[in-house]
N, CA and C atoms as an extended XYZ file, in Angstrom:
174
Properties=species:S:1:pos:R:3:atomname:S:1:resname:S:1:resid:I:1 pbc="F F F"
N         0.855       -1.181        0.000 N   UNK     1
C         0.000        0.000        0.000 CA  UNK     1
C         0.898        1.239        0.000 C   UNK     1
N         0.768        2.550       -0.796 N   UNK     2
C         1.701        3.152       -0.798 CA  UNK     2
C         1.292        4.370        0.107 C   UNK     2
N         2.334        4.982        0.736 N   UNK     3
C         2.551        6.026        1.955 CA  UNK     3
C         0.980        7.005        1.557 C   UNK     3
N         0.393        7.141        2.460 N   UNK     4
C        -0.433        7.905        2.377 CA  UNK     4
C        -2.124        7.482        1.816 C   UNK     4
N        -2.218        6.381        1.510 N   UNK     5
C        -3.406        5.003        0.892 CA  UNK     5
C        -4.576        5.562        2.323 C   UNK     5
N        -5.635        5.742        1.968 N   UNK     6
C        -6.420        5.697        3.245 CA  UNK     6
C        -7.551        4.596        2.769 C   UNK     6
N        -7.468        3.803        1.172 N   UNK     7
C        -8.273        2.656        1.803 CA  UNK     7
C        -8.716        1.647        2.681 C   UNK     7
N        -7.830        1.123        3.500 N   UNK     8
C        -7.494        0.371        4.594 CA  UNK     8
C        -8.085        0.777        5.840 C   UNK     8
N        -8.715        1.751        5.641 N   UNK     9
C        -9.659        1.980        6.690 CA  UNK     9
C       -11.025        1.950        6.956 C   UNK     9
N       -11.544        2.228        7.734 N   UNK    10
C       -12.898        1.908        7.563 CA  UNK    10
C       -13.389        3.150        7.812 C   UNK    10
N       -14.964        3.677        7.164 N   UNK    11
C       -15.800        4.946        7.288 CA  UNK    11
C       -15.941        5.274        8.356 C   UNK    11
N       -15.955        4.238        9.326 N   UNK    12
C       -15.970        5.321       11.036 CA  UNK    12
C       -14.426        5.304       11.292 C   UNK    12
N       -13.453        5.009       11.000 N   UNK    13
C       -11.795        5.584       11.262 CA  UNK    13
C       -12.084        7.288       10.457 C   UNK    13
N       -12.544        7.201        9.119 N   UNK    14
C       -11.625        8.207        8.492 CA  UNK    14
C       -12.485        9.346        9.005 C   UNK    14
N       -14.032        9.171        9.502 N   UNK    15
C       -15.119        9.940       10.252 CA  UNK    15
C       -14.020       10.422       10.850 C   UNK    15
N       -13.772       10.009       12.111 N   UNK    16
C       -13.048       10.510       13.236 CA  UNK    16
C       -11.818       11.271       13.055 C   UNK    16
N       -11.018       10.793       12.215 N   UNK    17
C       -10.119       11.548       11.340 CA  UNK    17
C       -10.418       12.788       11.108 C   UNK    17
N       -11.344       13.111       10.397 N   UNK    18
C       -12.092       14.346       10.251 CA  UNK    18
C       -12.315       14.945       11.054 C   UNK    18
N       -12.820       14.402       11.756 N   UNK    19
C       -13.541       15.413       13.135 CA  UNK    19
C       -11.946       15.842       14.105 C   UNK    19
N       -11.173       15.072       14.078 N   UNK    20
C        -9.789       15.123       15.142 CA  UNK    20
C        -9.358       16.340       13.759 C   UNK    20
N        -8.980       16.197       12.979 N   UNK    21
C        -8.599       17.507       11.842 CA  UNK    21
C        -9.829       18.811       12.109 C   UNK    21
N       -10.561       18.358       12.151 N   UNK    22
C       -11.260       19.754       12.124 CA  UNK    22
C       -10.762       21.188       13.809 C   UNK    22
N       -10.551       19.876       14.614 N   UNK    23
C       -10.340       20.516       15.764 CA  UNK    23
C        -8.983       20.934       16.088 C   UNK    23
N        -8.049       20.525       15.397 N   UNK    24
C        -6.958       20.821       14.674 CA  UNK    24
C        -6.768       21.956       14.734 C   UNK    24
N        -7.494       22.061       13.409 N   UNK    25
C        -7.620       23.383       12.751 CA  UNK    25
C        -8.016       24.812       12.899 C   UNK    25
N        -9.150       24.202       13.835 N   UNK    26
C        -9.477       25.526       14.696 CA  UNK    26
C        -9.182       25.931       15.745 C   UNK    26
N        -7.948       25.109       16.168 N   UNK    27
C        -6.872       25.738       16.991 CA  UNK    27
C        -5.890       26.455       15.997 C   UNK    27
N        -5.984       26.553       14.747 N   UNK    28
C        -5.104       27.404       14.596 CA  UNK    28
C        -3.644       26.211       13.475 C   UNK    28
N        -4.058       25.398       13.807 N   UNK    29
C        -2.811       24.615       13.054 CA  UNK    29
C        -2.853       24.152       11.626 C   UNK    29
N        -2.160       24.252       10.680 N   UNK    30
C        -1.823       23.886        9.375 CA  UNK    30
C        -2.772       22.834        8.941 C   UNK    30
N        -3.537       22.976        7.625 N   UNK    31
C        -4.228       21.948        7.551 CA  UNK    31
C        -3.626       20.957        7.223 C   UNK    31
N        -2.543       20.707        6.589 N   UNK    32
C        -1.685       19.718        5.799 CA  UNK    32
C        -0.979       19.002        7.585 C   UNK    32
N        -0.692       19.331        8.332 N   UNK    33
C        -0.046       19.327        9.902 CA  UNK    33
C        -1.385       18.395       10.475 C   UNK    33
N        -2.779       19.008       10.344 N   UNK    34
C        -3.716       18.919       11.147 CA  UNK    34
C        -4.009       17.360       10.438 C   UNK    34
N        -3.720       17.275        9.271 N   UNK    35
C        -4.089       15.744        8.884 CA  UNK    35
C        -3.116       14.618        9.371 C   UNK    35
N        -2.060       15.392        8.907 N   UNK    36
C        -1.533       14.008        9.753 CA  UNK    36
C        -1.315       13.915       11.287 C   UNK    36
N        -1.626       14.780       11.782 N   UNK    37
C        -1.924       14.440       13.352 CA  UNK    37
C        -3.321       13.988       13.701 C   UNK    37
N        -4.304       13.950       12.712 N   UNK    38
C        -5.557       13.545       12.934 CA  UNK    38
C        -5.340       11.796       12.692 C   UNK    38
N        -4.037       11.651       11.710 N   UNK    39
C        -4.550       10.431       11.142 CA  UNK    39
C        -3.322        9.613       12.182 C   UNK    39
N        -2.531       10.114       12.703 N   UNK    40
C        -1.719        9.644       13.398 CA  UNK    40
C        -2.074        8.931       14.820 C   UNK    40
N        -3.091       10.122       15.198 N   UNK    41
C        -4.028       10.218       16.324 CA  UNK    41
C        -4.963        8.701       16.445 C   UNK    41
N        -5.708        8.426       14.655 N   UNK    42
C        -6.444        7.397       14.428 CA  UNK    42
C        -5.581        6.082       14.839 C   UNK    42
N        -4.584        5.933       14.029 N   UNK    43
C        -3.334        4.803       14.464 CA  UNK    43
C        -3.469        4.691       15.485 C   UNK    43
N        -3.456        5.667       16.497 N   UNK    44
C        -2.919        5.245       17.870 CA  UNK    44
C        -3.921        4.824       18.398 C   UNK    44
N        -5.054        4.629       18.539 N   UNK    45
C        -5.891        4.911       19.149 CA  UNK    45
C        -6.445        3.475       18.810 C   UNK    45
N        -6.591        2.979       17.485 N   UNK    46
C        -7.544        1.973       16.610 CA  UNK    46
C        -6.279        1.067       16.242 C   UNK    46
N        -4.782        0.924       16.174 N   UNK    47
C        -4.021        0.364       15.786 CA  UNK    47
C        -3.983        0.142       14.366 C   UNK    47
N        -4.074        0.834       13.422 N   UNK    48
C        -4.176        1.706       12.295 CA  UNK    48
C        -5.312        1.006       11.349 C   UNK    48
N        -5.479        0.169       10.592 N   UNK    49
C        -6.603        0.155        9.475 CA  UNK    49
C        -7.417       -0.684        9.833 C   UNK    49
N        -8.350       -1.079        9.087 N   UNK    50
C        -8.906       -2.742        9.341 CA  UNK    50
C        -8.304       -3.411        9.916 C   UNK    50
N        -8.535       -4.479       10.838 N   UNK    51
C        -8.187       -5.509       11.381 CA  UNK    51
C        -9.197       -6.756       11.581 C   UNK    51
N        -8.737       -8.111       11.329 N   UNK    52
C       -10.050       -9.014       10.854 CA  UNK    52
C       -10.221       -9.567       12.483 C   UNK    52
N       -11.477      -10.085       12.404 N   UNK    53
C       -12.013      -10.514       13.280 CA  UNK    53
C       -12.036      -10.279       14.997 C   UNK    53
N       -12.391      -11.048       15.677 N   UNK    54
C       -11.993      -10.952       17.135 CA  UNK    54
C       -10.894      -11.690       17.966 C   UNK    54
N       -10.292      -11.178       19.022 N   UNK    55
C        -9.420      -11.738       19.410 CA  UNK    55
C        -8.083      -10.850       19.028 C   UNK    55
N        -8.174       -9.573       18.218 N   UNK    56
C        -7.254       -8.667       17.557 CA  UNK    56
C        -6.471       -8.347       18.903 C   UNK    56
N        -6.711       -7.872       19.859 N   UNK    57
C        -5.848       -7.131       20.737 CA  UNK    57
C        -6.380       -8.155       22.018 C   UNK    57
N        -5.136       -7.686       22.375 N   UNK    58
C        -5.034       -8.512       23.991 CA  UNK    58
C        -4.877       -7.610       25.293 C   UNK    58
């Protein structure tokens, strides 16, 4: 998948994405900055894209 691919995610990751960028932004920070701390934010949080089934995290 090449640097920057946001298929691998799912519509409620990239939702939230959005919403973490929007708030970003209206602090004042770079929109190009505000994305990838939104999407960085998603990673951390969700352990980055899809992941199959249950039993994923321990």
């Amino acid at each position: 998948m090449p640097q920057g691919d946001k298929s691998a995610y799912t519509d409620k990751q990239k939702r939230k994405a959005e919403h973490i960028e929007e708030g970003y932004e209206k602090r004042g920070v770079p929109e190009d900055e505000a994305e990838r701390r939104a999407w960085a934010t998603v990673n951390k949080q969700d352990g980055g894209g899809k992941q199959s089934g249950s039993g994923r995290k321990h």
